[in-house]
KEZA-587040 format. One line per field, with one value per residue (C-alpha): residue number from 0; x, y, z. Coordinates in Angstrom, 1 decimal. Layout:
BEGIN
num: NUM,...;
X: X,...;
Y: Y,...;
Z: Z,...;
***
This chain:
BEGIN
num: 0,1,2,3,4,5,6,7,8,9,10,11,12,13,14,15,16,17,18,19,20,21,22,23,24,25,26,27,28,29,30,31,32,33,34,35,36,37,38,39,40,41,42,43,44,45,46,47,48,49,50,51,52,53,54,55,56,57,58,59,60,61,62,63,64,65,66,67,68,69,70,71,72,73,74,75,76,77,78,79,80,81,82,83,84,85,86,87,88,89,90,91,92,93,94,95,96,97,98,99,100,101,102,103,104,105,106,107,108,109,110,111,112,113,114,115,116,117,118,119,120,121,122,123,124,125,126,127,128,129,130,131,132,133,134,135,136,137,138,139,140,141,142,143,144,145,146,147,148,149,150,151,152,153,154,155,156,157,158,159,160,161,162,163,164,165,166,167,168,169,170,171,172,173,174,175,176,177,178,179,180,181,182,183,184,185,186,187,188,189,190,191,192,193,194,195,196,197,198,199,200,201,202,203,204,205,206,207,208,209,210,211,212,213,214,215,216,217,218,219,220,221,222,223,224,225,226,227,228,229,230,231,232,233,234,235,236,237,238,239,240,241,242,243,244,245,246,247,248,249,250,251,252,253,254,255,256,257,258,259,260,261,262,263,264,265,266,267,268,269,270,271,272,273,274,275,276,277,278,279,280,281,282,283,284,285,286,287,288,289,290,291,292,293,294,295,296,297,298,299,300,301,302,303,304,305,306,307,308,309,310,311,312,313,314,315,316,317,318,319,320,321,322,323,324,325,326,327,328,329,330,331,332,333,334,335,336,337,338,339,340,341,342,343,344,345,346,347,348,349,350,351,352,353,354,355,356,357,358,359,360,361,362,363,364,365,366,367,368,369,370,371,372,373,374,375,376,377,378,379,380,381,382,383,384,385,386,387,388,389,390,391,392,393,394,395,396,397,398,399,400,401,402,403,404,405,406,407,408,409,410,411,412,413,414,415,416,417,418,419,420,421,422,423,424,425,426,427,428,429,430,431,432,433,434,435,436,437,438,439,440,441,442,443,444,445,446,447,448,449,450,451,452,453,454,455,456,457,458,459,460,461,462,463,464,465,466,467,468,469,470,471,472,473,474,475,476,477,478,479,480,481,482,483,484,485,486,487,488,489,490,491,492,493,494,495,496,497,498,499,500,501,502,503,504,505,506,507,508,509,510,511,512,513,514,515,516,517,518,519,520,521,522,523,524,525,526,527,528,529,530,531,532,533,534,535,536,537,538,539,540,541,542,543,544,545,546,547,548,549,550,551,552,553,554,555,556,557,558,559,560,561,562,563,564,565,566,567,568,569,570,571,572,573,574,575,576,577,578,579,580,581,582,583,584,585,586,587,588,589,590,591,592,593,594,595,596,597,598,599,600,601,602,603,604,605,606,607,608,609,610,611,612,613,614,615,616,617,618,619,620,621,622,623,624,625,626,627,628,629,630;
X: -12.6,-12.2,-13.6,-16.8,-16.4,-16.6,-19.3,-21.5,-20.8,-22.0,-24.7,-26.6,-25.4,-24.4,-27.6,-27.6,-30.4,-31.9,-28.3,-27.7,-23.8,-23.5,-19.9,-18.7,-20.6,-17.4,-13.6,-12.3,-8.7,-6.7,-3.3,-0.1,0.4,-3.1,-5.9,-8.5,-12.4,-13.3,-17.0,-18.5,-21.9,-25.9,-29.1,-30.5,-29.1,-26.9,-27.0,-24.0,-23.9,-21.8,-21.0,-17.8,-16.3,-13.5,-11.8,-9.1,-7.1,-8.5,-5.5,-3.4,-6.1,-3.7,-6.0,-6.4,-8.5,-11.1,-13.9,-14.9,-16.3,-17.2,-13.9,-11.4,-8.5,-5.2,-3.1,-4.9,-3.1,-0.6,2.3,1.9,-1.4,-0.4,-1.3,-2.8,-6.1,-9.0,-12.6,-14.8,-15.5,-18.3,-19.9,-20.2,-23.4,-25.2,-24.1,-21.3,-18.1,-16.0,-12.3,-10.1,-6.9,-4.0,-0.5,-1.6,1.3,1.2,1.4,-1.9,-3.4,-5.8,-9.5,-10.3,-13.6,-15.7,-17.4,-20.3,-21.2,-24.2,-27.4,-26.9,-23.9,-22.8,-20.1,-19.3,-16.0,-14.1,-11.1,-8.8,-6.3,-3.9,-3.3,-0.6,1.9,1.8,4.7,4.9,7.2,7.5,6.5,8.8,12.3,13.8,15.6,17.6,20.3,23.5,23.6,19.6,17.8,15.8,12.9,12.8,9.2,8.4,4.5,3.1,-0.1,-1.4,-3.5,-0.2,0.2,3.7,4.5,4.2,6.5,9.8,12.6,12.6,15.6,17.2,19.6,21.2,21.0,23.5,26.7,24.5,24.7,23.2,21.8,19.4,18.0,14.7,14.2,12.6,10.5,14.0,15.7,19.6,21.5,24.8,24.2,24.5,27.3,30.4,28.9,25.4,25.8,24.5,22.6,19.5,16.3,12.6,9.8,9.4,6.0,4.6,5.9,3.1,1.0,3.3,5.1,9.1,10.0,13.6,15.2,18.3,20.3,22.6,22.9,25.6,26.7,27.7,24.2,22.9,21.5,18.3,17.4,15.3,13.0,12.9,9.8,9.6,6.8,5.5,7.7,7.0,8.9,7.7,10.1,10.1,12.8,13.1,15.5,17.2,18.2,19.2,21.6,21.6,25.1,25.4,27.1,30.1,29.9,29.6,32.5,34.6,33.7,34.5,37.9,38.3,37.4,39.1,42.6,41.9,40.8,42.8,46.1,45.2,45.1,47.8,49.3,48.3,48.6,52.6,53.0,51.3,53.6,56.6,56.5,55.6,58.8,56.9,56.0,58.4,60.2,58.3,55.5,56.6,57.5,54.3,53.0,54.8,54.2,51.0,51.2,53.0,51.2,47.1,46.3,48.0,45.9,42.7,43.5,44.6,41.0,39.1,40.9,40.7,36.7,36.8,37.7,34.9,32.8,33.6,37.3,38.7,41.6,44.6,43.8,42.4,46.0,48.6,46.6,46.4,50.1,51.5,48.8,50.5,54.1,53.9,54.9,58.6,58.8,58.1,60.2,63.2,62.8,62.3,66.2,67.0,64.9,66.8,63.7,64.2,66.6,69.4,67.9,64.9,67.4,68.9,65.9,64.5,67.7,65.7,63.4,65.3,63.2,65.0,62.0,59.4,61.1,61.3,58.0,55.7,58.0,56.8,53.4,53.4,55.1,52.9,49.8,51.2,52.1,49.1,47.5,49.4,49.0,45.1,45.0,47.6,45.2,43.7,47.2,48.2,51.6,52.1,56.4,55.8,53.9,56.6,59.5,56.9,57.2,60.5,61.8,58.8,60.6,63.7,62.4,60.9,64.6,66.0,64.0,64.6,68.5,68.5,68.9,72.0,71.9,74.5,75.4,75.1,71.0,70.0,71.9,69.8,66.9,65.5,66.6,64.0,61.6,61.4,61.9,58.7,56.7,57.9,57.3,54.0,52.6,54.8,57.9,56.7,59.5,62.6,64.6,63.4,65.7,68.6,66.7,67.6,71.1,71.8,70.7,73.6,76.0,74.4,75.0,78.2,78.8,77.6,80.7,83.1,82.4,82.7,86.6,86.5,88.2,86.2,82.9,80.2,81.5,80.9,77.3,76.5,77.5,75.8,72.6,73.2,73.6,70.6,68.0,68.8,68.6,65.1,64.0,65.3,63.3,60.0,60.0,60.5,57.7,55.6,55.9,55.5,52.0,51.2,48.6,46.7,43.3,45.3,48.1,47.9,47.4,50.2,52.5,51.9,52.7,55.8,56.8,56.7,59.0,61.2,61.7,61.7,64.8,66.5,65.9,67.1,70.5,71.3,70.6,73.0,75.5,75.3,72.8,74.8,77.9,76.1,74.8,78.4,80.1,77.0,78.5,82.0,81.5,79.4,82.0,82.6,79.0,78.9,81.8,79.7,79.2,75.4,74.1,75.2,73.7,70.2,70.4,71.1,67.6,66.0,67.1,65.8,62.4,62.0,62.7,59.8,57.8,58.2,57.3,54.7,53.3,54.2,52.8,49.8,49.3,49.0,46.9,44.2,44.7,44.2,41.4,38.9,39.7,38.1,35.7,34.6,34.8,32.3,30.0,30.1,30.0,26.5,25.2,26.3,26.4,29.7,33.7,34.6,38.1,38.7,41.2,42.6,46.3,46.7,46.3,47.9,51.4,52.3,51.5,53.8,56.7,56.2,56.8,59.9,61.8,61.3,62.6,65.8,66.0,66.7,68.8,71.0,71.1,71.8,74.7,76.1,75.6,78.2,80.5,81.5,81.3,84.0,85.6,86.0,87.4,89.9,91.2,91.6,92.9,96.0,96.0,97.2,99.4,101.2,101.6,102.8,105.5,106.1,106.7;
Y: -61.3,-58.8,-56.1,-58.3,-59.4,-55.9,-54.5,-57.7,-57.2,-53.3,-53.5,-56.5,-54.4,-57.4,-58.2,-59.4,-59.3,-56.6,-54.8,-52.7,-51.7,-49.6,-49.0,-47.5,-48.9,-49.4,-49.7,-46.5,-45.1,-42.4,-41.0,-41.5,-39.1,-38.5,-38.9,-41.1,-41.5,-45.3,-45.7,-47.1,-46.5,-47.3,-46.1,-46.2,-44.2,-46.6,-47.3,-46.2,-48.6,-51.7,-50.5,-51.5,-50.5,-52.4,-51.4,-54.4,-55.8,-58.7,-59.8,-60.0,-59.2,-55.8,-54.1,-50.5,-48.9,-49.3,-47.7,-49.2,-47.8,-44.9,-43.2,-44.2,-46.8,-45.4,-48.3,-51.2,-49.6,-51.3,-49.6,-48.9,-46.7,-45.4,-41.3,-41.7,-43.7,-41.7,-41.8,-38.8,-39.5,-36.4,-38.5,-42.1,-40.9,-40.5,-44.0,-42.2,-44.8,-44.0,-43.9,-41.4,-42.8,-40.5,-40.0,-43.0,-45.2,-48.3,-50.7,-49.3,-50.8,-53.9,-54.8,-53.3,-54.6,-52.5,-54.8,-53.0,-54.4,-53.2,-54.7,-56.2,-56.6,-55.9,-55.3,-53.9,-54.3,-51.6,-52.0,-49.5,-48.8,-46.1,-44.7,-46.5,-44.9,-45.7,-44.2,-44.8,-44.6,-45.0,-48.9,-48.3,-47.8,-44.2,-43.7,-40.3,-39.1,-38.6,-34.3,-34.5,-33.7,-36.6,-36.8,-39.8,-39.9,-40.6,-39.8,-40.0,-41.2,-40.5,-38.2,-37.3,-34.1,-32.9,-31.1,-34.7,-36.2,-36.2,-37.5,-37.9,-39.8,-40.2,-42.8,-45.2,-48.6,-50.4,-48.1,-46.6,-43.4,-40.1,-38.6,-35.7,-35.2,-33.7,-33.1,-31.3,-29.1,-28.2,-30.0,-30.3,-30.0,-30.5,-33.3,-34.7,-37.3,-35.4,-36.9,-35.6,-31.8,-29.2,-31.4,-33.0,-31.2,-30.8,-29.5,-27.3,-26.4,-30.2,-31.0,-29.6,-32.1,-35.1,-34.9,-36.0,-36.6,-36.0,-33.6,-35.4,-32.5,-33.4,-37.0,-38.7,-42.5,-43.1,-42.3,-45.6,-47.3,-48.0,-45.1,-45.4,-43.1,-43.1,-41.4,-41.9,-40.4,-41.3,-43.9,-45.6,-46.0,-46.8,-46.6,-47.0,-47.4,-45.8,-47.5,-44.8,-46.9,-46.9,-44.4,-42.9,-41.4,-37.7,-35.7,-35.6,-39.7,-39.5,-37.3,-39.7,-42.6,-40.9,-39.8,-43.5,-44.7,-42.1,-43.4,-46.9,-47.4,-44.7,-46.2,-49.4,-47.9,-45.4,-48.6,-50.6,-47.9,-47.9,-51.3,-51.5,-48.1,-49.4,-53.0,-50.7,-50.0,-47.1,-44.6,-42.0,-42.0,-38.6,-40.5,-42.8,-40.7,-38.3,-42.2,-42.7,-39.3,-39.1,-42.6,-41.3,-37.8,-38.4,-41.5,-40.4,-36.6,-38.5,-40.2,-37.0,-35.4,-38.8,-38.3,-34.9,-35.0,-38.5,-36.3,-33.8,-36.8,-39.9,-39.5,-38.2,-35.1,-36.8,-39.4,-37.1,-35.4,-37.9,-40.0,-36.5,-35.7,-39.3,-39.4,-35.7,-37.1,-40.9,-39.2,-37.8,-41.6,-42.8,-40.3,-41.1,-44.9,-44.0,-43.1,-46.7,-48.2,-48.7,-47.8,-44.6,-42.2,-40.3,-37.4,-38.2,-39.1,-36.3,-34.3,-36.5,-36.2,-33.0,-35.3,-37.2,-38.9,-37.0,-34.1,-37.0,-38.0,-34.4,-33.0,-35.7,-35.9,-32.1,-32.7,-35.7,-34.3,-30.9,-33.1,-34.7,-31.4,-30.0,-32.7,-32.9,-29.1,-29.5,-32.5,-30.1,-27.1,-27.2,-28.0,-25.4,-26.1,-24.4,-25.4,-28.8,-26.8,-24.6,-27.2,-29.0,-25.8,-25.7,-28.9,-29.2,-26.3,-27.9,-30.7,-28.3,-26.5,-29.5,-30.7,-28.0,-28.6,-32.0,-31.3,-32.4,-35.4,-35.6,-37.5,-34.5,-33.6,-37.4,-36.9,-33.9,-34.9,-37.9,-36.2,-33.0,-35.9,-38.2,-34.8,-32.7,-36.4,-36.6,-33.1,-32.8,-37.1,-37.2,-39.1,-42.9,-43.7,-41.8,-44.1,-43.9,-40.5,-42.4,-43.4,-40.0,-40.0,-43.7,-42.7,-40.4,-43.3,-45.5,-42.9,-42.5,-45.8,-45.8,-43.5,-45.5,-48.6,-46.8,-46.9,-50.2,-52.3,-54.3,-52.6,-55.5,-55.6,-51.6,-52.3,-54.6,-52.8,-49.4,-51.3,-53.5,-50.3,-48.9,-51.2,-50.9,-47.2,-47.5,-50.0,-48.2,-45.1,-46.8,-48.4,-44.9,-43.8,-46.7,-46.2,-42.7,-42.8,-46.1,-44.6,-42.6,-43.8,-43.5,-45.8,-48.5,-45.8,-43.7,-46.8,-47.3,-43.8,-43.4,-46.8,-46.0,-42.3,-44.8,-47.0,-43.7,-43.3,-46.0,-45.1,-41.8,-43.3,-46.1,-43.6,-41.2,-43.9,-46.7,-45.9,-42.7,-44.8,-47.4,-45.1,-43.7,-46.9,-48.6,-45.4,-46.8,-49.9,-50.2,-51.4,-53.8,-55.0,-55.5,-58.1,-60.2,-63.7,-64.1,-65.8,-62.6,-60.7,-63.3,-62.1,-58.6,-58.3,-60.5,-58.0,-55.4,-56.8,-56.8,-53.1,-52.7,-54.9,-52.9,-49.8,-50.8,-51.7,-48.2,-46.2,-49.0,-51.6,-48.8,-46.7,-49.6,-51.0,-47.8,-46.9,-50.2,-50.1,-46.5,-47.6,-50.9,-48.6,-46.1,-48.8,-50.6,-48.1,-46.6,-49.8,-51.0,-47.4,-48.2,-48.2,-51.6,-50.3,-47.6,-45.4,-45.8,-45.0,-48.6,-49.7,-46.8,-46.7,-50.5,-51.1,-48.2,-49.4,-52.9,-51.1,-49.2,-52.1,-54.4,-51.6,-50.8,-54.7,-54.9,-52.2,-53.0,-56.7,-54.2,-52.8,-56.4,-57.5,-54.3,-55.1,-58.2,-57.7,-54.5,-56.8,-60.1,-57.5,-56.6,-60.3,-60.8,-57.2,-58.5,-62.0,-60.3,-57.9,-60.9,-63.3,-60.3,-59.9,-63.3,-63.0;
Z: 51.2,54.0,52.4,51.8,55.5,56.8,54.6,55.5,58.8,58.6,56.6,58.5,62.2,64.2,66.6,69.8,71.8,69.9,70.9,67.4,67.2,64.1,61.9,58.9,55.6,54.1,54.4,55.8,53.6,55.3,54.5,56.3,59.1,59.8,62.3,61.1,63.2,63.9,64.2,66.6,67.9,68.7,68.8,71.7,74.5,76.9,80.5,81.8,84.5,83.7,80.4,78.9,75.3,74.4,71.0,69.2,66.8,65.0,63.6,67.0,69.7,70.6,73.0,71.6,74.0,76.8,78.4,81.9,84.9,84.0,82.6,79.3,80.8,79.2,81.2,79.6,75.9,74.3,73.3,70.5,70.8,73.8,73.2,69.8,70.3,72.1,72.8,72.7,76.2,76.1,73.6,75.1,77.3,73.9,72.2,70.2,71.2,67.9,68.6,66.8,65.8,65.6,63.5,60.9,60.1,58.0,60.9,61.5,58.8,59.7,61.1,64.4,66.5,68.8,71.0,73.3,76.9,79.2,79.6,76.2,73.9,70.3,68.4,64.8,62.6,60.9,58.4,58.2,55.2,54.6,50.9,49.2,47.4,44.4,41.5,37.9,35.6,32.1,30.2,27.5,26.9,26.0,23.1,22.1,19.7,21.3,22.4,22.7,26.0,27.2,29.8,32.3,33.5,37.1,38.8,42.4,42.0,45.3,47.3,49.2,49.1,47.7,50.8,53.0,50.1,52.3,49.5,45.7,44.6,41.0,40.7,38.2,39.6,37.4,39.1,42.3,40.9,42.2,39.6,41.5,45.0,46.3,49.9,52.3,49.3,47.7,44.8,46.2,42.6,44.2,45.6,42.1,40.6,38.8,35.5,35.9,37.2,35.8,33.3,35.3,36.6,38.0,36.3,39.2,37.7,37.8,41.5,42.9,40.9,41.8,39.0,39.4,36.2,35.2,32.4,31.1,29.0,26.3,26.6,25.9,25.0,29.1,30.1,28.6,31.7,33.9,36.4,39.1,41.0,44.6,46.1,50.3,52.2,56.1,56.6,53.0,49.8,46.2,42.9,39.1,36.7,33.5,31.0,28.4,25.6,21.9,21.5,18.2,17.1,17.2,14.4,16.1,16.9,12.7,12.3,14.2,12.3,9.1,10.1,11.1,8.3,6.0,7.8,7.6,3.6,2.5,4.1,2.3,-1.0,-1.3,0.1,-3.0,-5.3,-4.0,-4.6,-8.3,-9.2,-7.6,-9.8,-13.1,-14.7,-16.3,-13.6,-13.0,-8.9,-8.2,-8.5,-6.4,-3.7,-3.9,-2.9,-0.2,1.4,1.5,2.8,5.6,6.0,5.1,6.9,11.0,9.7,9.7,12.3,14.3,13.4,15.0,17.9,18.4,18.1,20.6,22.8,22.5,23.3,24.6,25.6,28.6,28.2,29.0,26.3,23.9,24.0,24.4,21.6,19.3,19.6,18.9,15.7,14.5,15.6,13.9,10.4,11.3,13.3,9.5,7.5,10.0,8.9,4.9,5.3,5.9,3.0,-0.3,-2.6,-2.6,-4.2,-2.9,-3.3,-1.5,1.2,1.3,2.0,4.7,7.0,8.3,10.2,12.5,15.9,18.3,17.5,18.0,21.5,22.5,21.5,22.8,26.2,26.4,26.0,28.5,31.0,30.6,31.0,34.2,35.4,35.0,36.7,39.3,40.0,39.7,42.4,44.9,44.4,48.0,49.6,52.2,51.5,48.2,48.2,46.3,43.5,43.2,42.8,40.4,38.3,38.2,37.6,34.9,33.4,33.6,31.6,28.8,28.8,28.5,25.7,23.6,23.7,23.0,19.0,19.9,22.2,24.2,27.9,30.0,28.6,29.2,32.6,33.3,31.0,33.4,36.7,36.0,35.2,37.9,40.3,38.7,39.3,42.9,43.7,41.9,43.3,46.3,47.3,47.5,50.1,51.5,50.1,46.3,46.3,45.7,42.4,40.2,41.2,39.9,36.2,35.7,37.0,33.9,31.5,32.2,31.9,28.4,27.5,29.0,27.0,23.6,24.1,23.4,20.8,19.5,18.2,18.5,22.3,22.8,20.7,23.5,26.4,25.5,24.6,28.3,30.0,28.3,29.0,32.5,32.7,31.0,33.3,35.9,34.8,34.2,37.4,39.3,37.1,37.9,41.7,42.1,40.0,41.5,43.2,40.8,38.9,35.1,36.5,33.9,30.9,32.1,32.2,28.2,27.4,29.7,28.0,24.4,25.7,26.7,24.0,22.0,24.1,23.1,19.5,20.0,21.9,19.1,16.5,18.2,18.7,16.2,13.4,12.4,12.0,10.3,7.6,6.9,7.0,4.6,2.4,2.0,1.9,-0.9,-3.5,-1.3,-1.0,-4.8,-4.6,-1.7,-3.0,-4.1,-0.7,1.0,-1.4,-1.1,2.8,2.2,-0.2,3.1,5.5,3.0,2.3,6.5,6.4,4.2,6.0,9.2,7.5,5.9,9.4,11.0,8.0,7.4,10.3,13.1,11.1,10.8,14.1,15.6,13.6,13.9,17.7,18.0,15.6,17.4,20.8,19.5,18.0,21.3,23.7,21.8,22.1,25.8,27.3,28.7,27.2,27.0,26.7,29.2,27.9,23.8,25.3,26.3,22.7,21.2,22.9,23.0,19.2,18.7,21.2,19.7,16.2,17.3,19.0,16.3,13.8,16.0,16.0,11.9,12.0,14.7,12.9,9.7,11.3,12.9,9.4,8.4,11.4,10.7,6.4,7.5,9.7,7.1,4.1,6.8,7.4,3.8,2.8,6.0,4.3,0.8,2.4,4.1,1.1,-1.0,1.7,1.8,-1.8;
***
């Protein structure tokens, strides 16, 4: 309706008097930053006397400029045209009262009236716009395979010049991520997010034409998102957003759920295929046993594989790592329980007894601890101080030393063992408190302990001591490691892992102490067992069948629960753009300690069961020897 206004308005020349004021025929556009002319002028040639030119705002009656007496009136400006409106005061003796309006800014934008006073009056209106800015983007979502380069569209459809264009902005909006930065003619790549340098850029070639869009290079399932381009030019900002979407899987996404899916079904039927063999009095053992290998062996391979290429995509290092060694470590954890399961043949056993999970405890606590110490070297790189890094390398080497000699476990390397540990964290994270010294030094008073109790009478008393003394050592130890990595970004993941060492721990110390005694003593005292009565016996086959069960959950249930959470991770995070789960490790590691307590639970129960069987054949073997005296 303005527009209509002012054109009426120009065309009919508003008459007064026969006073003719002419304007522009039409609205007048000018970019930002500029000087713009305002129209303004008659015919005939004035009479200077009494002639006043008064230029205003319609909207808010802001005086912009006069002409009175002779001579321009600066004073009577309001501020905000102060030194940027101007007549062409050689020009006024010949009808020309146009007003030149400098340094255009979007406040300027509006009607302006030039009313004319001498012997007659006029006036004539003028709108004024600046160019908008006006940026597109695309209508559509994107869609890409996962490792393809992607292009995020973004335009400037104006007659700004590229040059006036002051900022260009990528970002994602759902995490207010910078994603690339142009300013001041010059595209600042390092100004970039970690996650997108060195993979987004300019067409440098199109910026002249107002062309921003974005190169995306190898995109991957994390880039899912909307992105939005920022364009700011003389004091005014426009934006578009792009939405990348629908993810396909790359070849490696493909590969990972193969592997996955390799593990999963064939754990199920070599897990099937043991079970039919086993209950068919036909089949030979060997077969049997090539069964239960390559349940133990295939499955935690595939699974190793889908790890190893989670981490080429999707998974961060320290959890591509920790998760590969415990998948390439879970068979000697399995062939150290096949010992304890009567199914198989002596033979069998006594080729097994090479595996023992004192290698499992040893080799992952080597790769964990090389992992934190790397880490912790990599954060300490720009310290001055270089003394910390120093001691970090040593004690970490006292932990690998360490490691290699406990083949044979004995009090003095668990001593030692946990004091390198907590000393290569504290050195490489820092010392939470001055007081959390005293920690390391308590640990070898617990162990020590431990040896004192096994001079105890009674056995089921020197059982419960060790284990007492045990648990408190481990707690003690996870709450050191706890504090001192309280503070990093992986503290939650790096609880699970340190965890599951410990309970590997304990394994490692009941086997050492109670589990090799049980075996012997489950040796001799097998005549006896035959003689049980038959409720006995019905309890013995219970406790049996539980053994099984618990295996069958090590070699079967961890595979598959492993496996469709990876799985269900992938799927979602293609379709979400984001890891509901943020690290596998806290999955991973408590499924396994939950499997390892609960098998040291049977076979401590095993070995009770043992005690007090040894411990009735005593009472009566004394009961006969006293009624044949007696006789």
């Amino acid at each position: 309706m303005m527009d209509i206004t002012c054109i009426f308005m120009s065309v009919l020349m508003i008459v007064a008097d026969g006073f003719i004021v002419h304007g522009p025929s039409g609205p007048l556009v000018a970019p930002l930053g500029s000087s713009v002319v305002l129209p303004c002028y008659v015919d005939e040639l004035p009479v200077m006397e009494d002639l006043e030119v008064q230029w205003r705002r319609t909207d808010s009656d802001a005086q912009v400029h006069l002409f009175l007496d002779g001579e321009s009136r600066p004073e009577s400006q309001e501020q905000d045209y102060h030194d940027r409106a101007h007549f062409f005061t050689d020009q006024i003796q010949r009808g020309n009262f146009s007003l030149r309006l400098d340094n255009l800014t979007a406040e300027d934008e509006g009607e302006y009236i030039c009313k004319v006073h001498s012997q007659d009056s006029g006036e004539t209106v003028v709108l004024l716009k600046h160019e908008r800015l006006l940026v597109s983007g695309s209508d559509r979502s994107v869609s890409a395979d996962d490792g393809e380069d992607v292009t995020l569209n973004c335009s400037v459809d104006s007659h700004i010049k590229p040059e006036h264009i002051e900022e260009v902005l990528w970002r994602r909006t759902d995490g207010d991520i910078l994603v690339l930065l142009f300013q001041n003619n010059e595209t600042l790549s390092d100004s970039s997010d970690e996650q997108y340098r060195d993979r987004v850029e300019f067409f440098t070639a199109e910026i002249p034409k107002g062309n921003f869009s974005l190169r995306l290079k190898s995109v991957t399932t994390e880039d899912k998102g909307v992105y939005m381009c920022q364009v700011f030019a003389g004091g005014l900002s426009a934006n578009a957003t792009v939405e990348l979407d629908q993810l396909g899987f790359s070849s490696w996404h493909i590969a990972v759920l193969f592997f996955c899916f390799a593990a999963g079904s064939g754990a199920v039927l070599l897990l099937c295929s043991l079970i039919y063999y086993r209950y068919k009095n036909t089949v030979t053992s060997s077969i049997i046993w090539t069964l239960q290998v390559s349940l133990v062996f295939c499955p935690n391979i595939c699974l190793f594989f889908a790890f190893m290429l989670w981490g080429f995509t999707e998974g961060s290092l320290h959890e591509t790592v920790t998760c590969c060694a415990l998948c390439i470590l879970r068979p000697v954890m399995l062939i150290w329980t096949l010992r304890y399961l009567k199914c198989l043949q002596d033979n069998h056993k006594s080729w097994i007894r090479f595996f023992r999970i004192t290698h499992e405890f040893t080799v992952l606590t080597v790769i964990v601890y090389s992992v934190l110490f790397a880490y912790g070297w990599r954060i300490s790189a720009h310290d001055t101080d270089n003394i910390s890094r120093i001691f970090s390398g040593i004690f970490f080497g006292g932990v690998v030393l360490f490691c290699l000699l406990s083949a044979g476990l004995n009090d003095a390397l668990c001593i030692f063992l946990s004091f390198f540990q907590l000393f290569q964290l504290i050195s490489s994270f820092g010392l939470p408190s001055p007081g959390f010294l005293f920690v390391p030094f308590v640990l070898p008073l617990l162990t020590r302990l431990q040896a004192r109790f096994e001079c105890l009478h009674h056995r089921w008393m020197t059982i419960l001591c060790i284990l007492i003394i045990t648990l408190l050592d481990i707690i003690l130890v996870i709450y050191a490691h706890l504090t001192i990595l309280e503070r990093e970004k992986e503290y939650l993941e790096w609880t699970c892992v340190i965890l599951f060492i410990e309970v590997l721990k304990i394994a490692v110390i009941v086997e050492h102490r109670v589990l090799k005694r049980m075996l012997k003593e489950d040796e001799r005292s097998r005549v006896q067992r035959r003689r049980e009565t038959e409720t006995s016996q019905q309890g013995s086959n219970t406790l049996s069948l539980c053994n099984e069960i618990m295996f069958m959950f090590g070699a079967v249930g961890l595979v598959l629960l492993n496996s469709v959470t990876l799985t269900a991770e992938l799927i979602l995070k293609a379709r979400n753009g984001e890891r509901v789960m943020k690290d596998m490790r806290v999955i991973v590691f408590p499924s396994e300690s939950v499997f390892v307590l609960c098998w040291l639970i049977l076979q401590m129960h095993a070995y009770w069961r043992i005690v007090i069987a040894g411990s009735t054949q005593n009472q009566r073997n004394l009961h006969q020897r006293v009624q044949l005296m007696e006789m």
